[in-house]
MARTORLUM-652121 format. One record per atom (N, C-alpha, C): residue in three letters; x, y, z. Coordinates in pm, 1 decimal. Example, Ala and Ser with C-alpha at 12.3 -4.5 7.8 and 13.67 -1.06 7.14 Angstrom:
BEGIN
LUMDREN, ALA, 1319.0, -569.0, 780.0
LUMDREN, ALA, 1230.0, -450.0, 780.0
LUMDREN, ALA, 1320.0, -330.0, 780.0
LUMDREN, SER, 1285.0, -225.0, 708.0
LUMDREN, SER, 1367.0, -106.0, 714.0
LUMDREN, SER, 1290.0, 3.0, 787.0
REM end
This chain:
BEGIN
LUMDREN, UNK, -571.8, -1034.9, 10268.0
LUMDREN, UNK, -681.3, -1060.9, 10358.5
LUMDREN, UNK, -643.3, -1179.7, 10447.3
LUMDREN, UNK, -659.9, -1189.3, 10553.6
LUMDREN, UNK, -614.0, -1268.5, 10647.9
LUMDREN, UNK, -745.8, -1383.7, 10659.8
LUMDREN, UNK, -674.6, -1499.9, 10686.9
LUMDREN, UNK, -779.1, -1592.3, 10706.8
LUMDREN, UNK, -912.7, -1624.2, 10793.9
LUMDREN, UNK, -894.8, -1532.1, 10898.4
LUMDREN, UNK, -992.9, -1495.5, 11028.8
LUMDREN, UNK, -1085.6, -1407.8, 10927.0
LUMDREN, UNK, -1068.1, -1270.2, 10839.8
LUMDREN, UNK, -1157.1, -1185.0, 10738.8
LUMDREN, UNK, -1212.6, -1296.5, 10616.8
LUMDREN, UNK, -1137.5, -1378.6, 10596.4
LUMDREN, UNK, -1205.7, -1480.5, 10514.6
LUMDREN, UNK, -1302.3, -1505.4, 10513.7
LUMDREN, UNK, -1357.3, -1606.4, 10671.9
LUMDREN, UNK, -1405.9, -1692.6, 10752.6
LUMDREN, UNK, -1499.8, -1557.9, 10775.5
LUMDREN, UNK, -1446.0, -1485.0, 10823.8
LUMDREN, UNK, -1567.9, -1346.7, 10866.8
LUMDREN, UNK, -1656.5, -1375.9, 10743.4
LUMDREN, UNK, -1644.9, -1322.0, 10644.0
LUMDREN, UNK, -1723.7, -1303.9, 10523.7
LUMDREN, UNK, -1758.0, -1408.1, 10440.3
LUMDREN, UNK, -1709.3, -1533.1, 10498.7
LUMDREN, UNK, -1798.7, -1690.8, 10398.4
LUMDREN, UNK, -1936.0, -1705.2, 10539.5
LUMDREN, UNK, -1900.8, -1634.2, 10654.7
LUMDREN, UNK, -2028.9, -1652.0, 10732.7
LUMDREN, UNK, -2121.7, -1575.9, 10696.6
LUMDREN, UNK, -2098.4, -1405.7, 10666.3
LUMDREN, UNK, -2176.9, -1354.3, 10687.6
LUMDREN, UNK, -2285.3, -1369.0, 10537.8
LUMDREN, UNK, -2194.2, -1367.5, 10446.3
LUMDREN, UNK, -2272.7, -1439.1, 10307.9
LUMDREN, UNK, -2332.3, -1548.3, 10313.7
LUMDREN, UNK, -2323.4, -1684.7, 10410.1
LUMDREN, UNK, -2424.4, -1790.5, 10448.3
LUMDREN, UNK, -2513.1, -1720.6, 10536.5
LUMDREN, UNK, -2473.1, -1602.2, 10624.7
LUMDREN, UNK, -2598.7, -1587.9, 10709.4
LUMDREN, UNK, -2690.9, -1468.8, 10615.9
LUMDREN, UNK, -2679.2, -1404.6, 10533.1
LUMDREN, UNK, -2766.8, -1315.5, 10448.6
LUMDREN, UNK, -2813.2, -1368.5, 10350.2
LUMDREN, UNK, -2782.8, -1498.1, 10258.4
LUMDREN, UNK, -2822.1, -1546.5, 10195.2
LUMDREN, UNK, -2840.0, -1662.1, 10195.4
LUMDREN, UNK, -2806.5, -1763.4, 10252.4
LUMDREN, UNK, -2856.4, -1919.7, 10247.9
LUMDREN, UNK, -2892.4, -2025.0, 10359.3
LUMDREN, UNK, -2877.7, -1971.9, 10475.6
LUMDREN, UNK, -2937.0, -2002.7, 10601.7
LUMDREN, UNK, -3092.0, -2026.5, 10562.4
LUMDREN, UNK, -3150.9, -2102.1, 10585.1
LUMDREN, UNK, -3291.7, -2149.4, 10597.5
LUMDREN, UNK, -3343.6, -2103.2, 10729.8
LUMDREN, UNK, -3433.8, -1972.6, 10717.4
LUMDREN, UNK, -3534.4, -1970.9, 10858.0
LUMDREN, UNK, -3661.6, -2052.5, 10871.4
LUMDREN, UNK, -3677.9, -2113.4, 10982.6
LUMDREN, UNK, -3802.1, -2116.4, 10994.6
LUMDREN, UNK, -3934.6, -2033.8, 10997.1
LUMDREN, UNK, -3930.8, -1932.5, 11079.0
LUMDREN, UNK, -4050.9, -1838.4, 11041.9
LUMDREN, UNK, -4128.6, -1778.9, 10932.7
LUMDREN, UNK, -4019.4, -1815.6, 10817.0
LUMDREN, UNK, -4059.5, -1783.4, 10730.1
LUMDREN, UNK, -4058.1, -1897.0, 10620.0
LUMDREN, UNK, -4067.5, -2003.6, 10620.7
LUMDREN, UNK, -4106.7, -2137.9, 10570.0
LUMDREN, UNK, -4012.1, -2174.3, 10487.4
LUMDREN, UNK, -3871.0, -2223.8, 10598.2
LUMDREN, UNK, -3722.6, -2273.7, 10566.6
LUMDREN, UNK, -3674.2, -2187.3, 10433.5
LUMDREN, UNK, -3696.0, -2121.0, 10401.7
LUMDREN, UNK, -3650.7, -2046.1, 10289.9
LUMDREN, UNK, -3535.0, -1949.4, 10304.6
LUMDREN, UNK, -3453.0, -1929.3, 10267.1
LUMDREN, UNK, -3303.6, -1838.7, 10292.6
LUMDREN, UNK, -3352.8, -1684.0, 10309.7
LUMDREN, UNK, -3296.7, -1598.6, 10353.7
LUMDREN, UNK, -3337.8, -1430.9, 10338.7
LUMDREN, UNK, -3339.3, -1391.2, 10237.3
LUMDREN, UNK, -3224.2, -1385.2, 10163.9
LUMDREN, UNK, -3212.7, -1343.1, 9999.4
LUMDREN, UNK, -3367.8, -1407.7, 9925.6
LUMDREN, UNK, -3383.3, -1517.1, 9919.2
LUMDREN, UNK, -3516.0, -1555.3, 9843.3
LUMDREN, UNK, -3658.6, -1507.3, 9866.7
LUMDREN, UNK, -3650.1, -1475.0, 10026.4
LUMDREN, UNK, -3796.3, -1422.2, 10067.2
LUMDREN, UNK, -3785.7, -1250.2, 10075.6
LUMDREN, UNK, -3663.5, -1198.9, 10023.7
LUMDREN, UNK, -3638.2, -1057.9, 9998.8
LUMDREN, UNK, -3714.7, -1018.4, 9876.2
LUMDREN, UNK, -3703.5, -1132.2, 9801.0
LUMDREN, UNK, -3696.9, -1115.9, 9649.9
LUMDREN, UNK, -3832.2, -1189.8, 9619.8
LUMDREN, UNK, -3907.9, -1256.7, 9730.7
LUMDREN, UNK, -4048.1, -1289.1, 9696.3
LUMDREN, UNK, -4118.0, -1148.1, 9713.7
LUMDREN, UNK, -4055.4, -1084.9, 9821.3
LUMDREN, UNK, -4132.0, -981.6, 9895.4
LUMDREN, UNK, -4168.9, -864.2, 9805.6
LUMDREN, UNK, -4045.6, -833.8, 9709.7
LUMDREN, UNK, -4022.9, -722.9, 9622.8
LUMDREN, UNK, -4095.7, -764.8, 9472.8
LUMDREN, UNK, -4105.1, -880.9, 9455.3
LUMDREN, UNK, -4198.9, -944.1, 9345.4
LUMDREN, UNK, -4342.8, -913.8, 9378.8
LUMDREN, UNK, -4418.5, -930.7, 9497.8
LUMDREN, UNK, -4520.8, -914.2, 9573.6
LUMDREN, UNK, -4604.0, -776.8, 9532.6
LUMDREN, UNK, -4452.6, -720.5, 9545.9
LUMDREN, UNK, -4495.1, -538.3, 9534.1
LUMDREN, UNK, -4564.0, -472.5, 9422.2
LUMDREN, UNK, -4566.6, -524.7, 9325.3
LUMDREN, UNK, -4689.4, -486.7, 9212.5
LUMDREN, UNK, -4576.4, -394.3, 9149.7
LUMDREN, UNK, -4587.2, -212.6, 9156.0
LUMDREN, UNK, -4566.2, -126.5, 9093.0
LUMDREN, UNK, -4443.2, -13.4, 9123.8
LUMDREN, UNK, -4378.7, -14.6, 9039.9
LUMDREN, UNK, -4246.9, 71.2, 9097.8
LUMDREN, UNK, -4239.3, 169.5, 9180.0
LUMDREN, UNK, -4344.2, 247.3, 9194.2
LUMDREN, UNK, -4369.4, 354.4, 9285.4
LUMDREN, UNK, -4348.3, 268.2, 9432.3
LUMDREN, UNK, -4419.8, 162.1, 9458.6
LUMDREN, UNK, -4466.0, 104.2, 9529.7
LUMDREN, UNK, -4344.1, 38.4, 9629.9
LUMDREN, UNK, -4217.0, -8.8, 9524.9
LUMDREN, UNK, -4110.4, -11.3, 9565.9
LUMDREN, UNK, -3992.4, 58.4, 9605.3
LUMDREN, UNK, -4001.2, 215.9, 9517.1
LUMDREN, UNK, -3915.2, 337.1, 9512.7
LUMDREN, UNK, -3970.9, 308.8, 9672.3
LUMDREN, UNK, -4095.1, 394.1, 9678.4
LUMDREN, UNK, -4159.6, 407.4, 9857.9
LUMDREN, UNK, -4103.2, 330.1, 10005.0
LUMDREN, UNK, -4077.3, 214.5, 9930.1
LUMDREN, UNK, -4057.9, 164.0, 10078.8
LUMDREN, UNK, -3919.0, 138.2, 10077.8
LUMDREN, UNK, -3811.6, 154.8, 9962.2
LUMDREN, UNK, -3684.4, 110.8, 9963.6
LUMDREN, UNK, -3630.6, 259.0, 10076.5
LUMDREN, UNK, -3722.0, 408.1, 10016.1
LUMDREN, UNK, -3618.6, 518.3, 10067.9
LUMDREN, UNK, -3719.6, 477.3, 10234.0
LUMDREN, UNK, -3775.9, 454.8, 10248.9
LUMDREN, UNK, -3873.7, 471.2, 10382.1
LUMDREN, UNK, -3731.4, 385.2, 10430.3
LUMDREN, UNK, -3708.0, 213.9, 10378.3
LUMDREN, UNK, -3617.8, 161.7, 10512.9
LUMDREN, UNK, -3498.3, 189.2, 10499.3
LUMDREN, UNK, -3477.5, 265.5, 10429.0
LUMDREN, UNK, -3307.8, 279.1, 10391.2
LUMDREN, UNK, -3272.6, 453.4, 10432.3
LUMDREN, UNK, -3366.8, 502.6, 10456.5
LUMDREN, UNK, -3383.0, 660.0, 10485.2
LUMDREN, UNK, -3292.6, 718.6, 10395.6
LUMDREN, UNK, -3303.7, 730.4, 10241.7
LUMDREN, UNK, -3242.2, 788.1, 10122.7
LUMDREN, UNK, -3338.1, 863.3, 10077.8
LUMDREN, UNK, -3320.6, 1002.0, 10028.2
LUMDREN, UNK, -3374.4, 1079.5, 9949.6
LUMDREN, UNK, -3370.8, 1076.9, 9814.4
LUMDREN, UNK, -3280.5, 1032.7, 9757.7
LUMDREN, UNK, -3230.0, 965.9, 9636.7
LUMDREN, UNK, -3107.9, 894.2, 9626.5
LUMDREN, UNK, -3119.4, 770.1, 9459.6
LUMDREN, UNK, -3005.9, 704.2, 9528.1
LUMDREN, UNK, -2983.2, 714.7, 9325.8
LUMDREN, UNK, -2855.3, 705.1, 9296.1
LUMDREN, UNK, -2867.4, 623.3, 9142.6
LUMDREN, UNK, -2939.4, 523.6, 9112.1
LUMDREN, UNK, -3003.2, 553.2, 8990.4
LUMDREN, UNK, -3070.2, 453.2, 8892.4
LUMDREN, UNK, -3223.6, 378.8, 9009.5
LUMDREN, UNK, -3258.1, 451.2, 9097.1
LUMDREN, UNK, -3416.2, 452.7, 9176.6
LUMDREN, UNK, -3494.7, 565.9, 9122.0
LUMDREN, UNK, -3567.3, 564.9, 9049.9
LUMDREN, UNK, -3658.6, 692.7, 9040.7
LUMDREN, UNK, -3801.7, 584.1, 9052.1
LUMDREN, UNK, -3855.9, 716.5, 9098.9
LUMDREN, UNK, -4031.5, 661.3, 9067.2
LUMDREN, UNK, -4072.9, 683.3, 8910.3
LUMDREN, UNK, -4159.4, 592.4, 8966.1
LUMDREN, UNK, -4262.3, 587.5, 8782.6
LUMDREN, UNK, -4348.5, 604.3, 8783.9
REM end
């Protein structure tokens, strides 16, 4: 792996996970992903909206409950 693909991927892992946004009250993406999916109450509830944004019909180890 060349040092430029390095540098590619120590950014893009600070920018998906530890960057602090403001809009969403300095908190990183990864953490307010994972408030969001805590939020969600009931597995159905999550099966639903994972295939809705991911447009999957099925995936391994997702079933509803």
């Amino acid at each position: 792996m060349t040092s430029v693909e390095w540098e590619t991927l120590k950014w893009v892992e600070w920018f998906n996970n530890r960057r602090l946004l403001e809009p969403i009250g300095y908190i990183p993406p990864a953490e307010a992903e994972e408030r969001c999916y805590a939020q969600l109450g009931s597995s159905q509830q999550r099966y639903q909206i994972h295939h809705r944004d991911f447009g999957t019909a099925d995936c391994d180890g997702c079933q509803p409950q």
